[in-house]
C-alpha positions as CSV (number, residue, x, y, z in Angstrom):
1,X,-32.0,3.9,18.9
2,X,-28.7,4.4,18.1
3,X,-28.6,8.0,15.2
4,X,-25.5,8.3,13.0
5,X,-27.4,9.6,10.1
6,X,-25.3,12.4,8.6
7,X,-22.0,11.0,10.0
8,X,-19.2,10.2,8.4
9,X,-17.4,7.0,9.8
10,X,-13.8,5.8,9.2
11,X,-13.2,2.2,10.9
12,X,-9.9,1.3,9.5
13,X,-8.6,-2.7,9.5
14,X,-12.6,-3.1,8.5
15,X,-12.3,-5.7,5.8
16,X,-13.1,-8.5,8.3
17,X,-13.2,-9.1,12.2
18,X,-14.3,-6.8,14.1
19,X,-13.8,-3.8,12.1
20,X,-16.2,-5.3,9.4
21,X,-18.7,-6.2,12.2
22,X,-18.0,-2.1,14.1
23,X,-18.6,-0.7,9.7
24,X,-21.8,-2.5,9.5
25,X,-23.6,-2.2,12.3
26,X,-22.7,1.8,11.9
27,X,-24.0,1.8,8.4
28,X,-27.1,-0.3,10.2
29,X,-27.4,3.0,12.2
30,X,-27.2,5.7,9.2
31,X,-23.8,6.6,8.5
32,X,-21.5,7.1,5.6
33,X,-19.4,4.5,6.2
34,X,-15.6,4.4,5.1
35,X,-14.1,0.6,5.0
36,X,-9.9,0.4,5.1
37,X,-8.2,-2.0,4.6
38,X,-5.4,-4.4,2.2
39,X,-7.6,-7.2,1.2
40,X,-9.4,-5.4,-2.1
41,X,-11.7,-8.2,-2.2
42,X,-12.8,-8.7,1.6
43,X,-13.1,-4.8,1.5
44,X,-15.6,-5.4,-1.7
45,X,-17.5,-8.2,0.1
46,X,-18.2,-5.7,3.2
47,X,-19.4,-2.8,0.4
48,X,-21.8,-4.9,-1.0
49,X,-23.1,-6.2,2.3
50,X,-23.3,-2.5,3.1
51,X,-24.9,-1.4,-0.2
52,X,-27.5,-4.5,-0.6
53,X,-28.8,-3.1,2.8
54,X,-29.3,0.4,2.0
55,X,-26.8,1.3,3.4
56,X,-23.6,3.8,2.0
57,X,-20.0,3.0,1.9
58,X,-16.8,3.7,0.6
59,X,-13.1,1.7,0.5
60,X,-10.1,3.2,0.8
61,X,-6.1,1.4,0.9
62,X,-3.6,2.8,2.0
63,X,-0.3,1.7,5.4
64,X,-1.5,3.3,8.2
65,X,1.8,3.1,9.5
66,X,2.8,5.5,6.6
67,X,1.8,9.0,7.4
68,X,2.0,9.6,3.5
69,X,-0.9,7.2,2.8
70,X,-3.1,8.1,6.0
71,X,-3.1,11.8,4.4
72,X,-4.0,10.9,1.0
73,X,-6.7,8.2,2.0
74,X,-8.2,11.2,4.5
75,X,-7.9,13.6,1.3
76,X,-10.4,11.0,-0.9
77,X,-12.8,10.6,2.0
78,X,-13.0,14.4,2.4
79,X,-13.5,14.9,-1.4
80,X,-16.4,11.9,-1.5
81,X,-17.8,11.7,1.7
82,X,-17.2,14.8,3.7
83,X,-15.0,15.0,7.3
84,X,-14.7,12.5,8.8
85,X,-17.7,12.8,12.6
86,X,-15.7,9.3,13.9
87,X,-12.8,7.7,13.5
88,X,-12.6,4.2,14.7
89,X,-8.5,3.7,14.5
90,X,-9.4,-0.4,14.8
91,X,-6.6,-1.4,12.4
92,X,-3.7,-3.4,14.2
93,X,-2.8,-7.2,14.9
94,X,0.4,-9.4,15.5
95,X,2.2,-11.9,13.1
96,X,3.9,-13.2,16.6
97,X,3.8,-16.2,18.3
98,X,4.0,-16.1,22.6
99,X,7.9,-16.8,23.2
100,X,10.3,-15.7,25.8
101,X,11.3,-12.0,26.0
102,X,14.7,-12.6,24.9
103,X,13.7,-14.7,22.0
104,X,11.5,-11.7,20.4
105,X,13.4,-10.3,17.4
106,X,14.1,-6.6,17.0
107,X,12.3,-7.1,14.0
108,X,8.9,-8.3,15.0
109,X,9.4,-6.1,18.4
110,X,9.2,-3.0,15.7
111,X,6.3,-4.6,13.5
112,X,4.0,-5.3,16.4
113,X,5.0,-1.7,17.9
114,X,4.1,-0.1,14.5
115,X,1.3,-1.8,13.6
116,X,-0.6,-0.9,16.9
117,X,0.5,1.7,18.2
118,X,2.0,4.0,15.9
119,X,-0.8,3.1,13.3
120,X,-3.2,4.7,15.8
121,X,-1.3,7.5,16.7
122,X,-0.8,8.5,12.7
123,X,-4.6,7.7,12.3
124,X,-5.5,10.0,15.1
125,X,-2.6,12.6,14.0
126,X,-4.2,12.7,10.4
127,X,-8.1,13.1,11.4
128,X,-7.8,14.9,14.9
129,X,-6.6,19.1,13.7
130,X,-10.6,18.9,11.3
131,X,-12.2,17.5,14.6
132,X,-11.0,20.3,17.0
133,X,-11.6,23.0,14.4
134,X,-14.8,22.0,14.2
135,X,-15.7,21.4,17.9
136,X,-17.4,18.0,17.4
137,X,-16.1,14.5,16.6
138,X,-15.7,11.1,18.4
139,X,-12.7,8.6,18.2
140,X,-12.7,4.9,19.2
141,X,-9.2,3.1,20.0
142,X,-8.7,-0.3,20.0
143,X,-6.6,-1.8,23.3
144,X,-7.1,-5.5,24.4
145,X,-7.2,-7.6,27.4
146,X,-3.8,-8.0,26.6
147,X,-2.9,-5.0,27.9
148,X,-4.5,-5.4,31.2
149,X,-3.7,-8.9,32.5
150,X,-0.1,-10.1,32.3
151,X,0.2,-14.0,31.4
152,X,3.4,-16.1,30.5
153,X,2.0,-17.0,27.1
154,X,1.2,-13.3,26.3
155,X,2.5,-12.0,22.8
156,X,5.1,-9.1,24.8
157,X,5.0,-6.7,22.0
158,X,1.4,-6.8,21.1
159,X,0.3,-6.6,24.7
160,X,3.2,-3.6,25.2
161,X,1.6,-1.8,21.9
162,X,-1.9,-2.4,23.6
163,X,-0.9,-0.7,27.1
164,X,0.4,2.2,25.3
165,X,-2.5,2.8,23.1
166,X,-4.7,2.8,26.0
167,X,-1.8,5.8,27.8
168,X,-2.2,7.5,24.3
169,X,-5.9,7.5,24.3
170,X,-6.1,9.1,28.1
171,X,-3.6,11.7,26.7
172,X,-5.5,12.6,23.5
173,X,-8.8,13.0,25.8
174,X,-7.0,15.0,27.9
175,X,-5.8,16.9,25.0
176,X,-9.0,16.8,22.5
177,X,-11.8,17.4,25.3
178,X,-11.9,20.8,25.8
179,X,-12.2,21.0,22.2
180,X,-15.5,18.9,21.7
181,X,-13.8,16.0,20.7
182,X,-14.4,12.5,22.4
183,X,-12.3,10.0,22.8
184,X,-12.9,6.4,24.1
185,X,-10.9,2.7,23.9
186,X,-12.8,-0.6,23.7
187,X,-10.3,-3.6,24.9
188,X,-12.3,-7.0,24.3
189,X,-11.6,-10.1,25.3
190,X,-12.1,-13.1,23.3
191,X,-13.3,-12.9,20.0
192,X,-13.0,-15.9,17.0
193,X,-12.3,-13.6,14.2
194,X,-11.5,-15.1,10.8
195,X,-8.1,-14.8,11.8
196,X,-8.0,-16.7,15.4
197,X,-9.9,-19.8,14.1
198,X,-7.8,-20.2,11.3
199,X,-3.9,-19.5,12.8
200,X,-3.8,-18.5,16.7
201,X,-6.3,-20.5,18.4
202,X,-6.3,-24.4,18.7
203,X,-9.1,-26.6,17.3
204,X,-10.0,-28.5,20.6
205,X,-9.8,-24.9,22.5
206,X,-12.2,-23.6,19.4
207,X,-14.8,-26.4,20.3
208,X,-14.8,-25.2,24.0
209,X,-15.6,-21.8,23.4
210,X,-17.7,-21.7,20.2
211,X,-21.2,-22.3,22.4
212,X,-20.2,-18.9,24.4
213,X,-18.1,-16.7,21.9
214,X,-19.7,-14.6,18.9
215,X,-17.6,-15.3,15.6
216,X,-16.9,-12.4,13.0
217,X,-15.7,-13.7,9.6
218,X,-14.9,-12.0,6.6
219,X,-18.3,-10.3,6.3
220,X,-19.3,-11.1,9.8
221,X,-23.3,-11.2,11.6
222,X,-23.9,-9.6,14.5
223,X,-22.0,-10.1,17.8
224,X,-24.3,-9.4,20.6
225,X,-22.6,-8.2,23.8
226,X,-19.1,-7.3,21.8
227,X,-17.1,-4.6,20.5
228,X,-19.3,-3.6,17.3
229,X,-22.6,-2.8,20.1
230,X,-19.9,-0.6,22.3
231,X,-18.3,1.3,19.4
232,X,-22.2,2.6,18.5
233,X,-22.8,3.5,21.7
234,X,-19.5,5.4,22.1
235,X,-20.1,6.5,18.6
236,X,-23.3,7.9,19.1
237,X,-22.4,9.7,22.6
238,X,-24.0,7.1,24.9
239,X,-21.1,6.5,26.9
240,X,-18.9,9.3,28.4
241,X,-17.4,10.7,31.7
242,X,-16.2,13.5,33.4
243,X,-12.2,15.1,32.7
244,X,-10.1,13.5,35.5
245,X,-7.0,10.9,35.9
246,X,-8.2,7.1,34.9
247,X,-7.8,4.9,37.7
248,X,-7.3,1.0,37.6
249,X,-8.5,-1.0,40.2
250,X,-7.0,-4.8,41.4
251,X,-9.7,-6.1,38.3
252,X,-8.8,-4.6,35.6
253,X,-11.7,-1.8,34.9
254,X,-9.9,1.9,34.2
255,X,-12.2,4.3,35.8
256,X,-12.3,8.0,34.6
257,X,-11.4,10.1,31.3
258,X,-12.2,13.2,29.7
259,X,-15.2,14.0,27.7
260,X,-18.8,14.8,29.7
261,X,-21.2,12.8,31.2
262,X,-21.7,10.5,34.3
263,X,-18.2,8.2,34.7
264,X,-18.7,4.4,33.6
265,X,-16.4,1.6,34.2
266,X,-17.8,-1.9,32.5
267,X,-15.4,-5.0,32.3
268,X,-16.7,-8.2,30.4
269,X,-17.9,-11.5,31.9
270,X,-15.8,-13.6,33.2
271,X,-16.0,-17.3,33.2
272,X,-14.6,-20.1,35.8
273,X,-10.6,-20.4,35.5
274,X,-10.3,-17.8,34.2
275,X,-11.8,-17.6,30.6
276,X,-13.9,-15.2,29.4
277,X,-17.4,-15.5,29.2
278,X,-19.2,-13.4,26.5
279,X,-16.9,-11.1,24.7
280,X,-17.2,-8.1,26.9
281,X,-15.5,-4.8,26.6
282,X,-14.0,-2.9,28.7
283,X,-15.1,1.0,29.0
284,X,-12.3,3.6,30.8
285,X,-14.4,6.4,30.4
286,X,-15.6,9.1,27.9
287,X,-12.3,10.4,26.9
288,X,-11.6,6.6,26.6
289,X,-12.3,3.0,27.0
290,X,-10.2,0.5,25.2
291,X,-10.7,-1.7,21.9
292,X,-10.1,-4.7,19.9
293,X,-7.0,-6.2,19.8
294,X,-5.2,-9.2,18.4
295,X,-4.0,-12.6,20.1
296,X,-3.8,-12.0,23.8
297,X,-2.1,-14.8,24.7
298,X,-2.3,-18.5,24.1
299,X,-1.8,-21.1,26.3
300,X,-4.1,-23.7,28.8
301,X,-7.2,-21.5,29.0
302,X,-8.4,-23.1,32.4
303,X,-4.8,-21.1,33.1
304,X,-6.3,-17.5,32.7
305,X,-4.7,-17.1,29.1
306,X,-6.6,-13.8,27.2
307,X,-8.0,-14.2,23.8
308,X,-8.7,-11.3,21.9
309,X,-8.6,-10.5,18.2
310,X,-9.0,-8.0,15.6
């Protein structure tokens, strides 16, 4: 049994995917739920999902990569719902497509940089000072596979954004530890949001993987073995590990972080050639593991090419 009655929970980019799937199965658990997002009906659909099951919930809008708007949508959750207990900084994603390094434009280099990184490091800037002044809290970052496994057909800037959310998650444990405050990353690998089946993913690959991999639509069911299932658990203090250096080794699980408890490293399932099995996420430690991402990379699957998605 997973308890977040009396928490407060922010999951930003939660008005489909897997940050509609991470806001429902916490308001499943108990909490007061805070759904974020641009799309004011999606975010409406989710509410009432969340309301018709007894649950309680909140929207807010707002450009997380605009410190401006991240400070006034924390001021109406404080003034409705209370402080924020976890953050799940989930919002991010790509517009790209794969392409050579030298064809990237300056342009959708900055986009993917800001909406991934620097959207989680404003999120976390915004929400982190009432954690440590209250000694308790618990935030979940969002990496992706992307970040761990270099392919040709990888999206550079999303997969560079990725990497250095998961070296800005280690820091902030580092940081935000001794102050009560746990921090974790969840980096899946493939998962059929809304978004992949309709734009990044081809139809014939779709076919291929829809008997293995969990879907999350705009108000999506339950993924078993996926991101929503490890953001409770990280949520709820069910994962964490001693403060020390994360270590990688040859297979991609990061071992270590700050926080308290016995050290974990999980990777997901993989499947022959190189595609993922079930959608499994990959845990660094208490102070972090790594989270959901966008496209990984597209390309022949039996190749190795990562799917993610957010």
């Amino acid at each position: 049994m997973h308890d977040l009655s009396k928490k407060v929970a922010l999951v930003t980019g939660s008005s489909r995917g897997i940050g509609a799937a991470i806001a429902l199965l916490f308001a499943e658990q108990g909490a007061k739920v805070v759904i974020h997002g641009r799309d004011r009906e999606a975010l409406a659909a989710v509410q009432a999902t969340i309301h018709e099951t007894g649950g309680q919930a909140m929207s807010v809008t707002g450009d997380v990569t605009n410190f401006g708007d991240v400070e006034a949508m924390r001021g109406r959750v404080e003034a409705e719902f209370g402080r924020v207990d976890v953050l799940v900084a989930n919002a991010g994603g790509s517009t790209g497509r794969p392409q050579p390094i030298e064809e990237i434009t300056e342009e959708s280099w900055r986009a993917d940089i800001d909406t991934n990184l620097t959207a989680t490091f404003l999120t976390i800037k915004s929400f982190l000072p009432g954690m440590k002044e209250r000694g308790s809290g618990s935030i979940i970052t969002m990496s992706s596979a992307a970040a761990r496994r270099a392919h040709p057909h990888t999206l550079v800037a999303y997969a560079a954004a990725k990497t250095g959310v998961q070296i800005l998650t280690q820091d902030l444990a580092a940081q935000a530890g001794p102050y009560g405050v746990r921090v974790n990353c969840v980096a899946p690998e493939m998962i059929l949001t809304e978004k992949n089946q309709l734009q990044q993913i081809p139809q014939e690959q779709q076919q291929g993987l829809s008997s293995r991999i969990h879907c999350a639509g705009s108000v999506p069911q339950r993924m078993s073995h996926a991101p929503p299932l490890e953001a409770l658990e990280l949520a709820a203090g069910e994962l964490s590990a001693p403060p020390q250096l994360a270590q990688r080794d040859p297979g991609g699980v990061a071992n270590g972080a700050a926080g308290a408890g016995p050290q974990r490293g999980r990777l997901g399932h993989q499947g022959s050639n190189g595609v993922p099995g079930e959608p499994g996420p990959q845990v660094i430690g208490p102070g972090h593991d790594q989270g959901p991402g966008l496209v990984d990379g597209l390309g022949p699957l039996g190749a190795g090419a990562a799917l993610g998605a957010h």
